[in-house]
C-alpha positions, 0 to 999 in steps of 0.5 A, a space after each residue: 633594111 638600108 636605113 635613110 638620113 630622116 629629113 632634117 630641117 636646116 636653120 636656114 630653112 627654118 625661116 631664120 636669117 642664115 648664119 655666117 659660115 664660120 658659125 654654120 661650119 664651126 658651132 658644136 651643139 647639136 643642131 649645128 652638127 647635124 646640119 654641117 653633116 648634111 652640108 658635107 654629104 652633098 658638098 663633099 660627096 654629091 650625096 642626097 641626104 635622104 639616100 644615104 648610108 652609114 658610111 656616108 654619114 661617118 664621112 660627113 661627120 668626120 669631115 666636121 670634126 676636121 673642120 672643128 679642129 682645124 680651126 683651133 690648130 690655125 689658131 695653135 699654130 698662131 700661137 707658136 710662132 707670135 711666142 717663138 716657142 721651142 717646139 718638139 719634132 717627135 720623129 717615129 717610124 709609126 703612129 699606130 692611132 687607130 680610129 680617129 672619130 671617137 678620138 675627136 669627138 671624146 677630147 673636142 668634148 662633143 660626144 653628147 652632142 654628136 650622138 643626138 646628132 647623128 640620132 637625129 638623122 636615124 642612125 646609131 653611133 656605134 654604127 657610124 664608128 664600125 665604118 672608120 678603117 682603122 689607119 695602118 700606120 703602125 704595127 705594136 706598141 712602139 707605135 701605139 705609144 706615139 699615138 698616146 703620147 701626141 695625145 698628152 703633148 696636145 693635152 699639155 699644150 707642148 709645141 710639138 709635131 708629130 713626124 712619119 710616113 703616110 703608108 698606104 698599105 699596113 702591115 697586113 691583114 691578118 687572116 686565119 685560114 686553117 688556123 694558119 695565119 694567112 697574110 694579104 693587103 692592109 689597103 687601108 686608104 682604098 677609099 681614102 680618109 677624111 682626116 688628113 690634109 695634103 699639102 702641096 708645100 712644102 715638097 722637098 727633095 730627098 736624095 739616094 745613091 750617087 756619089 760624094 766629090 769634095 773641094 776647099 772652101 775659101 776657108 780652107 776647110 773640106 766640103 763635100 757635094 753629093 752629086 749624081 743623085 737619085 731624087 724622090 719628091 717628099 710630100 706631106 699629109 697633116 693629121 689633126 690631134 686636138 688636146 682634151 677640152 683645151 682648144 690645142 690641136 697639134 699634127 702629125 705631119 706624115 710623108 709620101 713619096 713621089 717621083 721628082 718627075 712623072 715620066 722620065 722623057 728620055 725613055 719616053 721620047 724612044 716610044 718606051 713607055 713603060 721604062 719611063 713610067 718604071 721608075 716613078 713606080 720604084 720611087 713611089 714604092 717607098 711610102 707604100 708599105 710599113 715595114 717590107 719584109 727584110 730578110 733578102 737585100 731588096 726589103 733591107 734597101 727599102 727599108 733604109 730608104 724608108 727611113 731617110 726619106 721621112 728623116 731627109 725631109 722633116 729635117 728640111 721642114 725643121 730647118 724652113 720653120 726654124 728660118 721663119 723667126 731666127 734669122 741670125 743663123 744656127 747659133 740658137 737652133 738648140 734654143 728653138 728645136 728639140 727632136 726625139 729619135 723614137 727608137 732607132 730607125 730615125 738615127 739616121 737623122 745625125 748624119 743628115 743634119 750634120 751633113 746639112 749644117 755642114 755642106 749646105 749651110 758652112 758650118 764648121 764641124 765642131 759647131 755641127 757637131 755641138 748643135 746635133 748633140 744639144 738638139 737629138 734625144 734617143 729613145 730605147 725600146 729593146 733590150 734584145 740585141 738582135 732587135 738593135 738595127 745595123 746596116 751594112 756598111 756596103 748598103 747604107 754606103 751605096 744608098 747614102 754614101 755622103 752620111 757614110 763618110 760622115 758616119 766614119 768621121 764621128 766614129 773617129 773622133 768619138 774613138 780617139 776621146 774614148 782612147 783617151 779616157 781608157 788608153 790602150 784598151 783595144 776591147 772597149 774601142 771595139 766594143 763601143 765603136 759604132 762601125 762593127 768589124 765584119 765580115 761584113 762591116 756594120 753600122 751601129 745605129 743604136 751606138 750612133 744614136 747614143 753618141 750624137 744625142 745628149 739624153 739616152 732614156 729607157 722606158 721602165 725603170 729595169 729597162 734602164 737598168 739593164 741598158 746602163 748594166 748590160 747593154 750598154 754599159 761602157 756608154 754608161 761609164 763614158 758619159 755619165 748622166 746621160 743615161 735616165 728612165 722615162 716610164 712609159 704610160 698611157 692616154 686615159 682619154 683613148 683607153 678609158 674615158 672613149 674605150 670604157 664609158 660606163 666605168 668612166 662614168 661611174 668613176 666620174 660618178 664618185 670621184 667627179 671627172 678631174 682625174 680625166 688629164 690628172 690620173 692620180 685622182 683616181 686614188 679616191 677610189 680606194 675607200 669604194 673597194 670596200 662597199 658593196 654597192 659600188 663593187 656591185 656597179 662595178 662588177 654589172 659594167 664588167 659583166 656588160 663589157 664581157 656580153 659586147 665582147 661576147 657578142 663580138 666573138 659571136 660574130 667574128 669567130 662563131 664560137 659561143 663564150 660564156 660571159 660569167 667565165 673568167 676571160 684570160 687575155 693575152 694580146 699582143 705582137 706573137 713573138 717567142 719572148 712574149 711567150 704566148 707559147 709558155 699561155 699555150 702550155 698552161 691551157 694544155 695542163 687545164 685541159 688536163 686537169 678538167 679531164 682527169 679532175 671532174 669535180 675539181 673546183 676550177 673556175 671556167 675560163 675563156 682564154 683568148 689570144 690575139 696578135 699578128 706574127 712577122 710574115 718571115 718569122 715561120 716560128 711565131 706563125 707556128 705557135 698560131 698554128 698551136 694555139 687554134 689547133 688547141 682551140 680545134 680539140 678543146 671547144 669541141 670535147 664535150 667532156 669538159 661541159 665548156 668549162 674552158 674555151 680558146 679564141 684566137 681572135 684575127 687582125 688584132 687592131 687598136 679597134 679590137 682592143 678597145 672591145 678586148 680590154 675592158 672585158 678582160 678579167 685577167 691580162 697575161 704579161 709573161 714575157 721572159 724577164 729581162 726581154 720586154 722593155 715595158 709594156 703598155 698592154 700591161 698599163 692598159 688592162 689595168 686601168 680597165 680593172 683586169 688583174 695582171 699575172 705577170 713576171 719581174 719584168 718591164 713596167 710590170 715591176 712598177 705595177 706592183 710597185 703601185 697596186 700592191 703584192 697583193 693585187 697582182 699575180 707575179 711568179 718566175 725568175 728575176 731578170 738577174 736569175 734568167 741570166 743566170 740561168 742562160 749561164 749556168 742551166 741548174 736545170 735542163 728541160 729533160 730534168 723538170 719533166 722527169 720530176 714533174 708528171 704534169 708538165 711532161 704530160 704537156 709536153 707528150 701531148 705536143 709531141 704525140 700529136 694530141 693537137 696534131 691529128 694525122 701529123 705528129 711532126 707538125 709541132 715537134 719544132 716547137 717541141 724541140 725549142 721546148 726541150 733545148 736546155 739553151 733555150 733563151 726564153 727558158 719556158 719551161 723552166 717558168 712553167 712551174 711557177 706559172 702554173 702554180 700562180 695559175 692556182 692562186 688566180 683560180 682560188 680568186 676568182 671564185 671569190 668575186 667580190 674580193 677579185 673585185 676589190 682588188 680590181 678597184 684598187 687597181 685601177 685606183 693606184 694607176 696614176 703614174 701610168 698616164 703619158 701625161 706625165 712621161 710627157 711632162 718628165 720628157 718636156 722638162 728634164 729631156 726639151 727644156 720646156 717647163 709644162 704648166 
């Protein structure tokens, strides 16, 4: 039955003077709320109250959220420029945020007051958050990250802006048709969203193509035009990120495109309309999408293009506010600016400012060159070399051939420095220039970012190791102190206190709420890990996260799980590294062993995946296929009485995770070691008291470093004896199934077509990559160790109360795994801003 707004009686019908609408408009308790949400249902959306529905109200009460932060933000804004405060320009290719209602509400602490609002008017609270789209502006944890870290600098009162591109389509839904992973539109804005402002100024132009002419200024000096140019209009959308209680809102201004002009009259003016209109489609095209498929020169083009619109035009939007208070030129702009490169899909941002600084406001180079250096921090998040993005140097020449020429000219110079350091050695030229020789030529970003930014962090401790040892290590030896560690975290606030309310509040029950912005509170807890009654309150909010969840895959999947099972948990982007498939091979030996083993005591378990794979990357899409084909034969075999059931769960989803991780009892991090940079996931899981079984890799390292060796399931090679083995194979595939009957019933299971029926070949590339002894994610040569590590979990988990106590001791010793304090490292020893 289609519920309906109950009639509310507004203070103004009340027969009370009306108040002024500041107070009307901007009040939070309950009553204020709700009359703001029936303002707005026929304000804003010409609705009567009393007909409508959830979404309705879910827009209406949105729109009043917005109306709470954006007043703070004027006044945050205020603030900045009364203080000339150095403010931070986080720039990232995504902001994966999710939902934004819950967020709000949680941090403008209002939530009570809310829900006895929306209660008031009939509805449900969980059901007005279930009708927000989850906003596809990024895809893993890189973006998810810089959604947890606009969270701590607005918690932390950092001047800063969040900058990116306001994509109109994600990166796709994700569908499973035949266990298959079908892909079709993310259209998450088809019926717009409530929580962004479009701004009609500024708009700034960003240029392509064309071609550079050069003269001498009056000086003397080269100057350059860039002339003949493609042009694309930026327009900017602001989202609200209010900090925790604080009163500070911050935005993350995202950019669209828009064609400079409507219609191109000279076509028009010949009767030919659709070439007129053709290429404000091709120019607005480039905002539309978040990450084109890259494997023909068409996605590559749009891709780069991407790229240098968000950067072209936040640039001109860091230099219009660095002009409104320094009116004395760009001697202090390093005073007043700091920019973080989020990887390296903004590195493009070196040449432009450069290219700004030099031909449009006449600096000389060498005082360009100064500035960049002391404003442009980089951020590395891989440790794979495929992963490091380069472009060819008859692409980005063709697109921007003004940021080619200065590309070359840093590359020259920074050559004849290292030439000097190291003379003669032609190899360590080669190896650190930022021009790749070809065929074909290519342009380094990660080695142009290293070189025009004056910090170079990893995200985990190994990381940075690596990358200092490994990766890049002549960078290392030439510029010594530039390389640091900034260990990624997470926002309590997203991913307890709003994902998990009843632990929260039985935290908060014990140790009060300080440890909400001060997460090395939870520490207190340790001494509750050994009383009964708190474990049994712990164990109840565990048992009713895993009823939701159960409940939600009820719904989603039609597929029964038991909630007393243990719920084993691997959710993340599908890649080889990440080694779902190593997850994969470990549920086939159970399987195994459920059957040949009946009375075996082995605790039942629900293993559940989720994740999307690149739509061009065949391989990761056919460990999918694997996973719900396992699913396929096991939750159908009455033989094994629902002892272990497999979900893959669809279109994994910041929404979907806040159901997963708290319901989760045991979080899968088993990436090859040395391949995942750090991890969030990781963070997460535990900080809603799952158990991690994992490898020496990434911030797991850190995890045990915090939780203890006894409160964490680690097993497989050391980053050091993964390269050694690459090296030197001790031992191929082919041996360990010789020597182990298990595993080699694995792998015959695979090849047989056990998961296959009527196609035994459906697999086998699976299979082959398994068997290769060169494999570079040596899965089989971890499965051993995992599979005794398996063990260890399965002994105990059949002891509850000592599973919990080490869950409680988990969650107690997460405390360096806030972003509010890679936040606070980034701001003092990367911004220069001391954090209060």
């Amino acid at each position: 039955m289609k519920k309906k707004l109950q009639k509310v009686e507004s203070q103004s019908d009340s027969g009370k003077d009306a108040p002024s609408c500041p107070e009307v408009f901007f009040k939070t308790n309950t009553e204020a709320i709700k009359d703001n949400i029936i303002h707005h249902l026929m304000s804003f959306q010409g609705r009567d109250p009393e007909r409508s529905g959830p979404t309705d109200v879910y827009k209406s009460l949105a729109y009043t959220m917005r109306d709470i932060m954006v007043e703070k933000w004027i006044s945050t804004q205020k603030t900045f420029y009364a203080k000339k405060k150095k403010r931070v320009y986080y720039l990232s290719l995504e902001f994966l945020i999710g939902r934004s209602l819950g967020n709000s509400l949680v941090n403008l602490g209002i939530m009570e007051d809310a829900k006895k609002a929306i209660e008031g008017l009939g509805f449900d609270m969980s059901e007005i958050r279930d009708q927000e789209e989850d906003a596809g502006l990024g895809n893993g944890g890189l973006g998810r990250l810089a959604a947890c870290f606009m969270d701590s600098i607005a918690t932390l009162k950092i001047p800063a802006y969040g900058y990116g591109i306001r994509y109109e389509y994600g990166l796709f839904y994700q569908q499973l048709i035949d266990g298959y992973q079908v892909e079709t539109p993310d259209n998450w804005l088809r019926y717009g969203t409530p929580w962004e402002f479009e701004r009609r100024v500024p708009v700034f132009p960003v240029r392509f193509y064309g071609n550079v002419t050069g003269y001498l200024d009056d000086n003397g000096r080269y100057r350059a035009k860039w002339v003949n140019t493609t042009d694309v209009m930026a327009m900017p959308c602001d989202i609200l990120v209010p900090g925790y209680r604080n009163d500070h809102v911050i935005n993350m201004r995202l950019w669209t495109a828009r064609a400079s002009r409507d219609f191109d009259l000279g076509f028009f003016s010949q009767g030919d309309y659709i070439s007129a209109v053709q290429s404000k489609v091709s120019s607005e095209t480039i905002s539309k999408v978040l990450y084109p498929p890259d494997h023909n020169l068409a996605g590559q083009e749009l891709r780069l293009k991407q790229q240098y619109f968000f950067v072209a035009a936040t640039l001109q939007d860091v230099i219009r506010r660095f002009k409104k208070n320094n009116r004395e030129g760009f001697g202090k702009f390093s005073d007043a600016v700091a920019i973080q490169l989020n990887d390296t899909h903004p590195s493009i941002a070196i040449p432009e400012l450069m290219r700004m600084l030099l031909d449009i406001e006449g600096l000389t180079w060498e005082e360009a060159w100064d500035i960049c250096v002391k404003t442009f921090a980089y951020t590395n998040h891989t440790l794979m070399s495929e992963a490091l993005e380069k472009w060819t140097v008859d692409l980005l020449g063709r697109v921007l051939p003004r940021h080619l020429e200065i590309i070359y000219e840093i590359n020259r110079r920074f050559l004849e420095a290292v030439a000097q350091s190291y003379p003669g050695d032609i190899n360590r030229l080669r190896n650190m220039s930022i021009i790749e020789e070809g065929p074909p030529k290519m342009v380094r970003m990660a080695h142009l970012a290293i070189v025009g930014s004056h910090s170079v962090n990893g995200v985990a401790a190994l990381h940075t190791r690596l990358l200092k040892d490994r990766l890049f290590h002549d960078f290392h030896r030439f510029y010594p102190g530039k390389f640091n560690n900034k260990t990624n975290g997470i926002t309590p606030r997203r991913w307890l206190l709003q994902a998990n309310p009843e632990l929260a509040a039985l935290i908060g029950e014990h140790i009060g709420d300080d440890w909400v912005t001060d997460l090395a509170q939870l520490r207190r807890l340790e001494p509750c890990a050994d009383d009964p009654e708190f474990r049994r309150r712990w164990q109840d909010v565990k048992r009713a996260n895993k009823v939701r969840l159960a409940e939600y895959v009820k719904d989603l999947c039609s597929l029964a799980i038991d909630p007393d099972s243990m719920f084993d948990v691997q959710v993340k982007r599908i890649h080889e590294y990440k080694r779902q498939l190593l997850n994969a091979l470990h549920v086939i030996h159970l399987y195994h062993r459920i059957l040949r083993n009946g009375g075996e005591e082995i605790a039942s378990r629900t293993v559940i995946f989720g994740g999307k794979a690149a739509p061009s990357y065949w391989r990761a899409k056919l460990i999918i296929k694997l996973i719900t084909s396992i699913a396929d034969v096991i939750n159908n075999d009455p033989r094994i009485f629902g002892r272990l059931k497999v979900v893959f769960l669809p279109n994994y989803t910041v929404s979907q995770a806040e159901k997963i991780i708290p319901a989760a009892d045991l979080s899968e991090q088993i990436s090859t070691a040395g391949t995942e940079a750090s991890g969030t996931g990781n963070m997460k899981f535990a900080l809603n008291g799952a158990l991690t079984i994992g490898t020496l890799d990434g911030a797991n390292i850190e995890i045990r470093e915090e939780v203890g060796e006894d409160n964490i399931f680690i097993f497989g090679m050391t980053a050091e004896e993964a390269e050694y083995e690459r090296l030197n194979i001790s031992r191929t595939p082919l041996q360990i199934c010789q020597a182990n009957a298990e595993i080699n019933d694995v792998i015959e299971s695979l090849r047989n077509g056990c998961f296959s029926p009527g196609n035994r070949d459906l697999f086998m590339p699976l299979v082959e990559s398994l068997m290769n002894k060169y494999d570079p994610y040596l899965l089989l040569l971890d499965l051993e160790s995992y599979i005794q590590c398996q063990h260890r979990v399965n002994a105990a988990f059949l002891d509850p109360e000592e599973w919990t106590r080490m869950a409680i001791l988990n969650v107690a010793r997460m405390g360096k795994f806030s972003t509010d304090r890679t936040i606070r490292e980034y701001s003092e020893e990367i911004w220069g801003i001391p954090v209060a």
